[in-house]
N, C-alpha and C positions, 0 to 999 in steps of 0.2 A: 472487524468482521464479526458476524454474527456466534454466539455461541455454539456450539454442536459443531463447526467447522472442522472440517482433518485439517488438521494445522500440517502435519507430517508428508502430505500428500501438498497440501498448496504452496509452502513454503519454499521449496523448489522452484517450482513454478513463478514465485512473483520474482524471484533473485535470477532467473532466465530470461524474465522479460524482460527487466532492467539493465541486464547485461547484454541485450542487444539492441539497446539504445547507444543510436551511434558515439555521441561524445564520451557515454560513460566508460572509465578504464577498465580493462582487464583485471588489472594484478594493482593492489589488490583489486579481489573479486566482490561484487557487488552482494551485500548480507539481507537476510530478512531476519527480524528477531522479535517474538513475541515479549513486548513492552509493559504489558499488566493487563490487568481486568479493569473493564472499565464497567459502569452500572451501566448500559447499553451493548456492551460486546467487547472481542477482547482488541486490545489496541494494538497495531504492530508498531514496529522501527523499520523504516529500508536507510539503508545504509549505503554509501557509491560513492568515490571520488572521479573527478574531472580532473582534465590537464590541463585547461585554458579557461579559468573564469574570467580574464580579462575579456573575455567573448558573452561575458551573462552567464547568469545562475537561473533564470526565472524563465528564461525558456529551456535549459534541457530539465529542470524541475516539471513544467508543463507535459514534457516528452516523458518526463519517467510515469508521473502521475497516468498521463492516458494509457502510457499501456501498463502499466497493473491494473486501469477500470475494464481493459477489454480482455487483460488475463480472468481478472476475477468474473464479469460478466460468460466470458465463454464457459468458465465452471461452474458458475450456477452460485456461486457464493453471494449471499446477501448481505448487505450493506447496511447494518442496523443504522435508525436516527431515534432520537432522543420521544418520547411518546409519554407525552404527560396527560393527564386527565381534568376538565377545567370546568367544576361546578361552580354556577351562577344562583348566588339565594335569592329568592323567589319570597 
């Protein structure tokens, strides 16, 4: 997420969303954890265990993934990318 973010304020929020994605377990409870600074913004960790990956990882990964995008979209949180500057000699 982008710098300036209330981490304090969202981080709730995306370990809410996560945790109402159906497959994902209860107990434990699904973590958001600020992972470092990255030179675009700061990185998170989410953190969830399942109880049946013999069923796939890559679709309830899919399931967690969208909804943190529409957690963070309904908050207004920007999504930094990478923005380089690319002079051409002339």
């Amino acid at each position: 997420v982008a710098y300036g973010t209330d981490l304090d304020a969202l981080l709730p929020r995306l370990a809410a969303a996560v945790a109402a994605v159906p497959r994902v377990l209860a107990a434990p409870a699904p973590g958001v954890q600020l992972a470092g600074f990255g030179a675009d913004g700061l990185d998170l960790a989410v953190l969830f265990w399942i109880g049946d990956p013999e069923n796939g990882q890559g679709n309830v990964r899919s399931d967690v993934n969208l909804a943190l995008l529409r957690t963070l979209n309904a908050a207004g949180v920007e999504i930094p990318f990478p923005q380089r500057v690319v002079h051409q000699a002339q």
